[in-house]
C-alpha positions in Angstrom: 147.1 -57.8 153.2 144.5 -54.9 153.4 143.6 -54.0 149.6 144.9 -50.0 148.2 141.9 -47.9 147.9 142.2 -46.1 144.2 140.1 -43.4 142.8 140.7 -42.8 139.3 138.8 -39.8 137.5 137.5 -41.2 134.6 134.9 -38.5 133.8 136.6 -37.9 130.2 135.1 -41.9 129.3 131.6 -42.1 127.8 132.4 -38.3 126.3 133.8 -36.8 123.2 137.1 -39.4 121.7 140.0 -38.1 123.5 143.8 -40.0 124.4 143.0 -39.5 128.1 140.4 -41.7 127.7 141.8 -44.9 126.3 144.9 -44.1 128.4 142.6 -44.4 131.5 141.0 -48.1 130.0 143.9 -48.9 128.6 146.5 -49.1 131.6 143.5 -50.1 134.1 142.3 -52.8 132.5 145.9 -54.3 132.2 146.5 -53.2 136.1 143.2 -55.1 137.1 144.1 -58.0 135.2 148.0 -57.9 136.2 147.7 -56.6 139.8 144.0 -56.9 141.0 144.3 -58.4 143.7 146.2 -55.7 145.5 143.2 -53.0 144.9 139.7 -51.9 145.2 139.5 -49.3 142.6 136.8 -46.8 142.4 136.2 -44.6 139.2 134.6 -41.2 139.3 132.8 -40.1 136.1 129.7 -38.7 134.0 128.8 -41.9 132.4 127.9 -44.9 134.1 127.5 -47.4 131.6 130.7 -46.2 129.4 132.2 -46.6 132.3 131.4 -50.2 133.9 131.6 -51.0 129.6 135.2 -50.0 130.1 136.5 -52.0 132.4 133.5 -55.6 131.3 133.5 -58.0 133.9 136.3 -55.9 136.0 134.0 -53.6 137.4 130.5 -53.5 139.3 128.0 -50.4 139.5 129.6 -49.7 143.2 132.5 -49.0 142.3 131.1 -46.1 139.7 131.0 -42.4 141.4 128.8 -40.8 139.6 129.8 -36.9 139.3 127.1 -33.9 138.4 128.4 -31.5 135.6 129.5 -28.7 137.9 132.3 -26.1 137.5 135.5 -28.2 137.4 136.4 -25.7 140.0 133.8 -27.0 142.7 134.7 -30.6 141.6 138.6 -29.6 142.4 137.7 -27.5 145.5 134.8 -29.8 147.2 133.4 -32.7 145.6 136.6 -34.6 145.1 138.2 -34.0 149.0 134.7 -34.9 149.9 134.7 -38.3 147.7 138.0 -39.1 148.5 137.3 -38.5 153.0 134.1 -40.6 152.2 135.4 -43.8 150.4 138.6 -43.8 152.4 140.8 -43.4 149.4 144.3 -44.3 149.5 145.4 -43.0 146.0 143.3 -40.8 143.3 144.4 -41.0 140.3 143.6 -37.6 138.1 145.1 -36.3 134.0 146.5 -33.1 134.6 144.9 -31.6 137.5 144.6 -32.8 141.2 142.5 -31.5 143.9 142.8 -28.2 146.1 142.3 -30.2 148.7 145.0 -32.8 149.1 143.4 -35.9 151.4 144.8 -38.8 149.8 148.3 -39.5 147.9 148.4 -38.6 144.4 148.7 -39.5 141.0 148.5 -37.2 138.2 149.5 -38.0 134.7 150.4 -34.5 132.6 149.9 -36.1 129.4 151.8 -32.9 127.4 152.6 -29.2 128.0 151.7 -28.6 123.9 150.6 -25.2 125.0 154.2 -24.0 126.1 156.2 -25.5 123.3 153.6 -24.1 120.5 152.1 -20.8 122.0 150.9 -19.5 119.3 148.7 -22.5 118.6 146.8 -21.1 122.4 145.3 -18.7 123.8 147.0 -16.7 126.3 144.5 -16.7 129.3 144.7 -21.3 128.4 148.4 -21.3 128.9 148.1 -19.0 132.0 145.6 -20.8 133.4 146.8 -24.2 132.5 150.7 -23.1 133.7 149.4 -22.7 137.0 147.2 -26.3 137.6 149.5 -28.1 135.8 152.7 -27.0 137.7 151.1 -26.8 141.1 149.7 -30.8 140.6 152.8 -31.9 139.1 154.6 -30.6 142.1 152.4 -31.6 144.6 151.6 -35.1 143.1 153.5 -38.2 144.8 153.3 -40.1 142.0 154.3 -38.1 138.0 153.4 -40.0 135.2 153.6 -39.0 131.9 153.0 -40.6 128.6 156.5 -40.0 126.1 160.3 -39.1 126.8 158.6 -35.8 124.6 156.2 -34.8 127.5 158.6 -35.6 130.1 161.6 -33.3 128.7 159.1 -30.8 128.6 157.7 -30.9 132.1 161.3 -31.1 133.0 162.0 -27.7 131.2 158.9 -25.5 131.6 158.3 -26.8 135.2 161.9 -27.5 136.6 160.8 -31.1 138.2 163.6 -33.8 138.1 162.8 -36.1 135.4 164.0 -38.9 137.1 160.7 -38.7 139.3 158.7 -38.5 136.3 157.3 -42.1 134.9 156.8 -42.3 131.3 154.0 -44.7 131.1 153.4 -44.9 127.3 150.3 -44.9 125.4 149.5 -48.5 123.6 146.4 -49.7 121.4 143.9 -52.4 122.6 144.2 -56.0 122.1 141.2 -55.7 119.2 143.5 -54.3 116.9 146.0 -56.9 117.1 143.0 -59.5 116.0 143.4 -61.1 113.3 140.5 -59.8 110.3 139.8 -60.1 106.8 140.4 -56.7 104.6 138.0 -57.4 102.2 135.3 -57.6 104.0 136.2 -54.5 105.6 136.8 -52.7 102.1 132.9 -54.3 101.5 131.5 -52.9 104.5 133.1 -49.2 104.2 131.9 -49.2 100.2 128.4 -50.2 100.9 127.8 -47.6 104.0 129.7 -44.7 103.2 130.3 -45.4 99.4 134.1 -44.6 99.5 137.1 -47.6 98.7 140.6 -47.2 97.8 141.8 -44.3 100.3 143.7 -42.1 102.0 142.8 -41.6 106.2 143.3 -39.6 109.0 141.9 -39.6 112.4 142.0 -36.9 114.8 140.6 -33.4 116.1 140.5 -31.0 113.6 142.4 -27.8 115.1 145.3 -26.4 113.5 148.3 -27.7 114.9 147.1 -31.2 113.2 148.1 -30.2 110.4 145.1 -31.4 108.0 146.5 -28.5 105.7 149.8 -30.4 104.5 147.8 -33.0 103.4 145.5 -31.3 102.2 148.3 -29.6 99.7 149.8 -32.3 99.1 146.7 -34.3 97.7 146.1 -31.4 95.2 149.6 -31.3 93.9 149.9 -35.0 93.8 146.2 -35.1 91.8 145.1 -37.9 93.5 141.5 -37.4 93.2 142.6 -37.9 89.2 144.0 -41.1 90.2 140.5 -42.1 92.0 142.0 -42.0 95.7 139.3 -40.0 97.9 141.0 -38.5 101.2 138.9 -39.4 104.7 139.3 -36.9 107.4 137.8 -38.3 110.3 137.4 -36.0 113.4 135.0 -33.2 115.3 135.7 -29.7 115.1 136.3 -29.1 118.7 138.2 -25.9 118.7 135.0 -24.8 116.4 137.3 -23.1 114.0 136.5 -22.7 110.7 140.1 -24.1 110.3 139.0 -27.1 107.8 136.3 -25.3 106.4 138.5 -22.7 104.8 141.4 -24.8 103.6 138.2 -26.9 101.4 136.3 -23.8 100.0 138.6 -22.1 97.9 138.8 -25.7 96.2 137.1 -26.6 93.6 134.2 -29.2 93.3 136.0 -31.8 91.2 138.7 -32.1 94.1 136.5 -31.5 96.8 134.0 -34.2 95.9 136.4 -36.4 96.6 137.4 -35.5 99.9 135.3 -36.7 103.0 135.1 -35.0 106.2 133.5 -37.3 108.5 132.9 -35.8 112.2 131.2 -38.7 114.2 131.6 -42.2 113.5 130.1 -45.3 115.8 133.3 -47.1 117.4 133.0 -50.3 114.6 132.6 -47.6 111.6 135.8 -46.1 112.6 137.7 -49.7 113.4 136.2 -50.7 109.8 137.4 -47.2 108.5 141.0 -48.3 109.6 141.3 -51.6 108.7 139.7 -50.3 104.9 142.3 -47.7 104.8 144.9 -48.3 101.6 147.4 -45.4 103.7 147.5 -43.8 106.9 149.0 -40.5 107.4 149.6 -38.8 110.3 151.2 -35.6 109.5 150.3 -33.9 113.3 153.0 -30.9 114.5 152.3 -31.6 117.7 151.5 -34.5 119.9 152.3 -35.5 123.7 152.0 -39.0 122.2 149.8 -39.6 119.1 147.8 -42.9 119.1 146.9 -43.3 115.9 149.7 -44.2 114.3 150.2 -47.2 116.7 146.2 -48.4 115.8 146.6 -48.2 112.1 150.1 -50.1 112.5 148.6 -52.5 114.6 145.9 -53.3 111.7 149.1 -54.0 109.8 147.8 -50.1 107.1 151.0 -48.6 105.7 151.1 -45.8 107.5 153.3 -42.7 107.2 154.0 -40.4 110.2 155.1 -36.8 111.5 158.5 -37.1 113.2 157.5 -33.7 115.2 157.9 -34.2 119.4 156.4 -37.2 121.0 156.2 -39.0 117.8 160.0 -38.9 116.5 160.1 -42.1 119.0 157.6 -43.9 116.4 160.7 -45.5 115.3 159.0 -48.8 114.5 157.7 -47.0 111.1 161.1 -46.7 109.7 162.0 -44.7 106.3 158.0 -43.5 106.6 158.5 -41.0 109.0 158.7 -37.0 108.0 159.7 -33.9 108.7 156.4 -31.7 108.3 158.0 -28.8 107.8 159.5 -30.4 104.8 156.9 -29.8 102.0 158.6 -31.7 99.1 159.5 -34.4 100.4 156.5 -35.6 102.5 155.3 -35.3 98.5 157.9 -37.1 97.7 157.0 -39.9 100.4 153.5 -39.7 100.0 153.9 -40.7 96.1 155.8 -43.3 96.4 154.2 -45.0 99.4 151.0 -44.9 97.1 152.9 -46.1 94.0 155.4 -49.0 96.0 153.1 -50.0 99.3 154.9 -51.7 101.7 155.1 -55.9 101.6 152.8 -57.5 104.4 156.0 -59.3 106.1 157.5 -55.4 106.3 154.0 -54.1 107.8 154.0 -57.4 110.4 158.0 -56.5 111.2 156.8 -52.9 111.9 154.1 -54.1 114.8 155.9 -56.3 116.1 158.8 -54.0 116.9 155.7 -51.1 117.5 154.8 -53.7 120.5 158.4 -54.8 122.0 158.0 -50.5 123.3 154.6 -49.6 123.6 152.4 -52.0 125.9 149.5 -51.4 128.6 151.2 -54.2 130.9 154.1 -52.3 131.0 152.6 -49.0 131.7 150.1 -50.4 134.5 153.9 -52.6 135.8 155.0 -49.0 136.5 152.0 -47.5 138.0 151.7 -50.7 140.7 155.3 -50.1 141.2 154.8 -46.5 141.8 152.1 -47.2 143.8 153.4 -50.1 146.1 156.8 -47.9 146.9 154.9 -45.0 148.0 152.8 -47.8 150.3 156.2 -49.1 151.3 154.9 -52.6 149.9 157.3 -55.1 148.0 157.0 -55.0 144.5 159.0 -57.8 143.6 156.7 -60.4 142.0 157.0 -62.6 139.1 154.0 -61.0 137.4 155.6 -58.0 137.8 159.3 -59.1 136.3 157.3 -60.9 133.1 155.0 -57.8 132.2 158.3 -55.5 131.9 160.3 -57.9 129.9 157.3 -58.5 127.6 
């Protein structure tokens, strides 16, 4: 049978860390491996070598489109119709945003609506803007994907599309941090390069609706630098804020000494950051999904998490999930999480039931189902039947 032409838009890989990104390597590199005999796929993008790294062994330079840096406009308007007419795609694949020019089926994945649900954490002319791509390529898509119930309720609400034709295709962590690795050397490693050990980390963008302020707060009232437990922000200012900056200033030196704001790591400083980590805390407002939390559970690091939209499913953490509007008692669970850590047989029970719902084979089993009933192709295979029940 004639293989599916796919183009997927992978222009966000090889750029600054984002969730689109391991989304995109994350459910192709399980589709290739699952499925890949059913496709040639093609990927679109800035950065050759990110890319073809991606997807090792999977991939060859061909199938790499290499894409200049023009106005995303003239990308949406011209060069992807004209890459799609030229390479006789089947199916693009595209976060948020499809083409003007519609020449192929569609994919789009909407990864969240944040924008709508928090507006005061946006700029008005964003939402407009946004409103209007995102509800014309959601419409217009053949095939919705999404990445929580969360996003999907809200695409549902703001956008009036019938859920039902909306694919939640979760978010999952790779196969790296479910490796087997010795702490202590990590611990070594993270001491001798960056001279910090015994802390407290977070990873992610630093922009307000993260919430690095209830942390923050909660560090000083706690007095945990007294207690010789630095806190490790890890992220790049990409709202370019002075959000951070002006939570730490008014503070004085003996607390902020002990606080680390770390904007680039290399990929193995921040997997040696994790798996270092005494406690990760997520305490996010808003998230379409939140992967994180899974990656630090995964390395088997108590972690404690925000219970706010897409992650209230994170119900693999248990009792260690928090309301973070709730002041006192993230406090409260903060303290005693550092004072009565978690057992290693309660942080293996918590991955294991972290993996029974959140899996890249089970995301990429949706997409080829997707993709083969919209190609009017039997989807029926054993491969197919395994990978959901896994």
């Amino acid at each position: 049978m004639k293989k599916i032409k796919l183009l997927v838009d992978a222009r966000v890989i090889g750029g600054e860390g984002q969730g689109s990104a391991t989304y995109i390597k994350g459910i192709y590199n399980a589709l290739m491996d699952l499925y890949g005999e059913h496709y040639e796929i093609f990927f679109s993008g800035y950065h050759k070598q990110a890319v073809v790294e991606s997807f090792l062994g999977k991939i060859d330079e061909e199938h790499f489109i290499s894409m200049k840096k023009e106005m995303k406009l003239i990308q949406f308007y011209k060069t992807y119709p004209k890459i799609i007419e030229n390479y006789k795609i089947d199916f693009a694949h595209f976060q948020y945003i499809i083409p003007f020019v519609k020449n192929s089926k569609t994919i789009v994945t909407t990864h969240d609506l944040l924008f709508n649900d928090f507006p005061t954490e946006f700029k008005f002319p964003y939402r407009l803007q946004r409103n209007y791509l995102f509800k014309r390529s959601a419409r217009l898509s053949d095939i919705r994907l999404t990445v929580s119930n969360y996003s999907r309720d809200a695409i549902n609400r703001h956008y009036k599309i019938d859920p039902t034709t909306i694919k939640v295709t979760a978010n999952a962590v790779h196969k790296r941090f479910l490796e087997p690795y010795n702490k202590l050397d990590s611990i070594n490693y993270i001491a001798s390069k960056h001279q910090i050990s015994n802390y407290i980390l977070y990873v992610s963008r630093i922009e307000p609706r993260k919430n690095h302020e209830l942390l923050l707060k909660a560090y000083c009232r706690l007095e945990l630098w007294k207690k010789n437990i630095p806190l490790v922000f890890i992220g790049n200012n990409t709202a370019n804020s002075r959000y951070l900056d002006s939570l730490l200033t008014p503070l004085p030196l003996e607390i902020t000494q002990n606080i680390h704001w770390i904007k680039y790591v290399s990929d193995k400083d921040l997997f040696e950051f994790y798996r270092a980590a005494n406690l990760f805390v997520y305490p996010s407002k808003a998230e379409g999904f939140g992967i994180p939390p899974l990656e630090a559970t995964a390395l088997k690091i108590n972690t404690i998490c925000s219970n706010s939209t897409a992650m209230k499913d994170f119900t693999f953490l248990g009792d260690n999930q928090f309301d973070p509007n709730e002041f006192d008692d993230f406090c409260a669970l903060l303290q005693q999480n550092i004072l009565y850590p978690p057992s290693n047989d309660v942080l293996e029970e918590r991955v294991v039931k972290m993996r029974k719902n959140y899996s890249w084979n089970k995301g990429a089993t949706i997409l080829h189902r997707e993709i083969m009933k919209h190609s009017g192709r039997s989807v029926r295979t054993k491969k197919t039947i395994e990978a959901i029940s896994q």
